[in-house]
Phi, psi and omega in degrees: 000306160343292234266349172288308178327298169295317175281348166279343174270010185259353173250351169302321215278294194319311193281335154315279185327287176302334156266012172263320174303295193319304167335283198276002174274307162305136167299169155235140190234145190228128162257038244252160181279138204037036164223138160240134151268152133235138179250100159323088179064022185322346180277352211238315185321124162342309182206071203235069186239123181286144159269326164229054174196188198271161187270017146275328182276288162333299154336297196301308211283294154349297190289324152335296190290312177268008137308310174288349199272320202281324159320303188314324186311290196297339180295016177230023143286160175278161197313173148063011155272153201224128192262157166219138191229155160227136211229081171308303184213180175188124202228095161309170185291131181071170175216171200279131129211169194290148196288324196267046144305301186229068134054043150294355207110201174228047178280165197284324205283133157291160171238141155297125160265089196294153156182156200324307172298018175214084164329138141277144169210162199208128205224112183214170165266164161202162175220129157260125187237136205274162186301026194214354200066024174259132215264137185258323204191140160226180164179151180270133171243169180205077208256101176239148159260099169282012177225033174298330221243001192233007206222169172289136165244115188287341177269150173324145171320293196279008178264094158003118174058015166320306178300312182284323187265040149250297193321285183316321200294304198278342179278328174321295214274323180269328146332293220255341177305338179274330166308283151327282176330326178265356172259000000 
């Protein structure tokens, strides 16, 4: 009777295991209008740790927002071209610690702690591509702001990813523009 036991629980354990590697293993793909995103392997990204809700629904809820922001972008393509980004990693602005860390208390909630030394950075491939699927510019990227905390942020305090969708916003505008031009 042991040894059943012990083998349902190593093969329960097993099984567990392999669906969590399939999990985490998945993409998330976004269609946004004149952008597909796909967020690579996201559980494998540098810092995408939620302080209060779970860390998919968080992930999700990230991925969501600079999907729209990277649409906004791309609507200053020219008609009928399409931005396609793959999203390798992703370390937000600040890092996660428990509150009673930075002297909150002993409450159950983590807090983000912004400070200079915890860059937002975004590591991705991309493409523009014309209404035929022909690819006009690519590129591989690696994008970090080491003065996000010290320069204009045109966005609100209090707007969610602020810090990151400045960073994307300055990579936009000093990149892709040259880009645009020649197509």
């Amino acid at each position: 009777m042991r040894a059943l036991i012990v083998s349902l629980v190593v093969v329960s354990f097993w099984a567990h295991t392999q669906a969590m590697a399939k999990e985490s293993a998945e993409d998330i793909v976004l269609e946004k209008e004149r952008v597909s995103i796909t967020w690579q392997d996201f559980r494998s990204f540098n810092d995408v740790k939620p302080v209060n809700q779970g860390r998919t629904k968080f992930a999700k809820r990230v991925f969501n927002e600079l999907s729209d922001y990277f649409s906004e972008l791309a609507m200053s393509l020219p008609e009928g071209q399409k931005f396609v980004i793959t999203v390798t990693n992703l370390d937000l602005a600040g890092q996660v610690f428990p509150a009673s860390f930075v002297g909150l208390g002993s409450g159950g909630q983590d807090v983000r702690l912004i400070k200079d030394v915890h860059i937002p950075r975004i590591e991705f491939n991309w493409q523009i591509v014309d209404a035929n699927g022909v690819e006009l510019s690519a590129a591989e990227e690696s994008v970090k702001d080491m003065s996000f905390n010290q320069r204009h942020n045109p966005f609100f305090s209090h707007e969610f990813l602020r810090y990151e969708k400045n960073m994307l916003r300055s990579w936009f505008k000093r990149n892709m523009f040259n880009d645009i031009a020649q197509n």
